[in-house]
C-alpha positions in Angstrom: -8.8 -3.7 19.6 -11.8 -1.2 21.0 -11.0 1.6 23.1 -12.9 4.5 24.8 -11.3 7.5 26.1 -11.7 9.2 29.1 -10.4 12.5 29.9 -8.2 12.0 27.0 -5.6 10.1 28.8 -6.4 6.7 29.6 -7.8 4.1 27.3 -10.5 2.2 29.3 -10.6 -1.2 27.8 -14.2 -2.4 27.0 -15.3 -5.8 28.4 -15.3 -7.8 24.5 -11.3 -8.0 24.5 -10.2 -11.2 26.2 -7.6 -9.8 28.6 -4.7 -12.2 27.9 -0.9 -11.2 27.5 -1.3 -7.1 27.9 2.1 -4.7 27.5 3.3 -1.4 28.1 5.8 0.0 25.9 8.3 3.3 26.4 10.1 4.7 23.7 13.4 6.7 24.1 16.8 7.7 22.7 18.8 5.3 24.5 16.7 2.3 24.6 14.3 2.3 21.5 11.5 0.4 23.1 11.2 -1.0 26.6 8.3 -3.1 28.1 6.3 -3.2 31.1 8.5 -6.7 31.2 11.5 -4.5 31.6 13.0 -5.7 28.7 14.6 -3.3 26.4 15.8 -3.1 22.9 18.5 -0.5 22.1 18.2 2.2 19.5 19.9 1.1 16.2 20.9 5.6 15.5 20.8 4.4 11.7 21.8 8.1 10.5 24.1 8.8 13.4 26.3 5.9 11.6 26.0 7.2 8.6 26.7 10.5 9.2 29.9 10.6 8.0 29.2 8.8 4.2 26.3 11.3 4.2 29.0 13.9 4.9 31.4 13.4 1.9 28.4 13.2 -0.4 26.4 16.3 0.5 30.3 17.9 0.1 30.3 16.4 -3.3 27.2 18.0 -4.1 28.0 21.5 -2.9 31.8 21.5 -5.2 29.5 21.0 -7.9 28.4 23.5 -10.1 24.2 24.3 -10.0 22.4 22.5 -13.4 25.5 20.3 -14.0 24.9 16.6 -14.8 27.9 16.0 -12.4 26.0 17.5 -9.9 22.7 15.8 -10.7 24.5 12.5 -10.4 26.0 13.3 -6.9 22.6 14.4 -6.0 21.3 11.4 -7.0 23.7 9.4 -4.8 22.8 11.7 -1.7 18.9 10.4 -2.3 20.0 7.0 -2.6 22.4 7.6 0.7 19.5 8.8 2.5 16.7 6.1 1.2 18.8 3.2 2.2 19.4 4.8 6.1 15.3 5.4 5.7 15.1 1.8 4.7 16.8 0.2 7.7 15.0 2.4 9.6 11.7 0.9 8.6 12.7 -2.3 8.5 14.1 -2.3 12.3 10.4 -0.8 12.9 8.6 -3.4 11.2 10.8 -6.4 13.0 10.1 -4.7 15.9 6.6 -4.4 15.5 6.3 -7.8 14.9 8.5 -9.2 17.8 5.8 -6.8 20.5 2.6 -8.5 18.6 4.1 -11.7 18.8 4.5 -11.9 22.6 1.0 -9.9 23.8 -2.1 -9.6 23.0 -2.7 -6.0 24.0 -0.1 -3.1 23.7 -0.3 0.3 25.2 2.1 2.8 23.8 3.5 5.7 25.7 1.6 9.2 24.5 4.0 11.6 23.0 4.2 15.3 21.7 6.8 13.9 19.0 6.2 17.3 17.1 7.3 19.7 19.9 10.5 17.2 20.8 11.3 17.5 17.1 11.6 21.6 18.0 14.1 20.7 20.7 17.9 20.2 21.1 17.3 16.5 20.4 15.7 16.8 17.2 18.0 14.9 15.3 17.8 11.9 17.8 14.1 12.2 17.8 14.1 12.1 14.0 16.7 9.1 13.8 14.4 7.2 16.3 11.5 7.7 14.3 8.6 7.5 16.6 5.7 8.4 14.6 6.4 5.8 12.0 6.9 3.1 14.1 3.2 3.9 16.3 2.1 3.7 13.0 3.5 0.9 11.5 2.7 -1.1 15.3 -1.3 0.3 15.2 -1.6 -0.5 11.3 -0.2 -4.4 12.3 -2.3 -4.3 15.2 -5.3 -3.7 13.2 -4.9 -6.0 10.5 -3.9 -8.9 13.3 -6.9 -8.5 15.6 -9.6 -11.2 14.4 -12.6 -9.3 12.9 
């Protein structure tokens, strides 16, 4: 994919791409990602469900007492708690990434100050959406798809 910028906004698309299947995507809270197509996929809110197992471990952690194996062990489970809600989380990107390149050729993704939302009252829905790392995961795919 080759793009210019002008006035830092739009991408002007230079005349070597072959102009086949191009999409628009959105990303928000409610719906993770929806097309120019208007079709939508809904946002999974991975640590919103686990909030609550999250919960009971973080409490485990706190009861214990600071440079205690017991608490070393429930910290331990915390990480692994976390890692696996991270995990889902990148995989549902990576599917997701790979459903978008499947059906088009070109995909133009809506340009966001995800640092300055993460400041707001919806940080933690910004955070459980994961924006950043799913732009990447979508250009890095791109890149590595486009014929050299």
């Amino acid at each position: 994919m080759t793009f210019s910028l002008q006035d830092d906004t739009v991408p002007k698309i230079k005349p070597d791409i072959k102009r086949g299947k191009i999409v628009g995507i959105d990303v928000g809270l409610i719906d993770f990602v929806v097309d120019s197509n208007n079709e939508s996929l809904p946002a999974p809110r991975y640590l919103r469900k686990a909030e609550l197992k999250l919960k009971s471990v973080h409490r485990k952690v706190s009861r214990r007492k600071k440079g205690s194996k017991r608490r070393q062990k429930a910290i331990k489970q915390l990480a692994k708690k976390h890692r696996k809600v991270a995990n889902t989380r990148k995989d549902f990107h990576h599917k997701t990434a790979n459903k978008l390149l499947s059906k088009s050729d070109i995909i133009a993704v809506e340009k966001l100050n995800i640092k300055s939302l993460a400041k707001s009252r919806l940080a933690k829905s910004v955070h459980d959406a994961g924006w950043g790392q799913f732009q990447a995961i979508l250009t890095n795919k791109a890149v590595s798809a486009a014929p050299p």
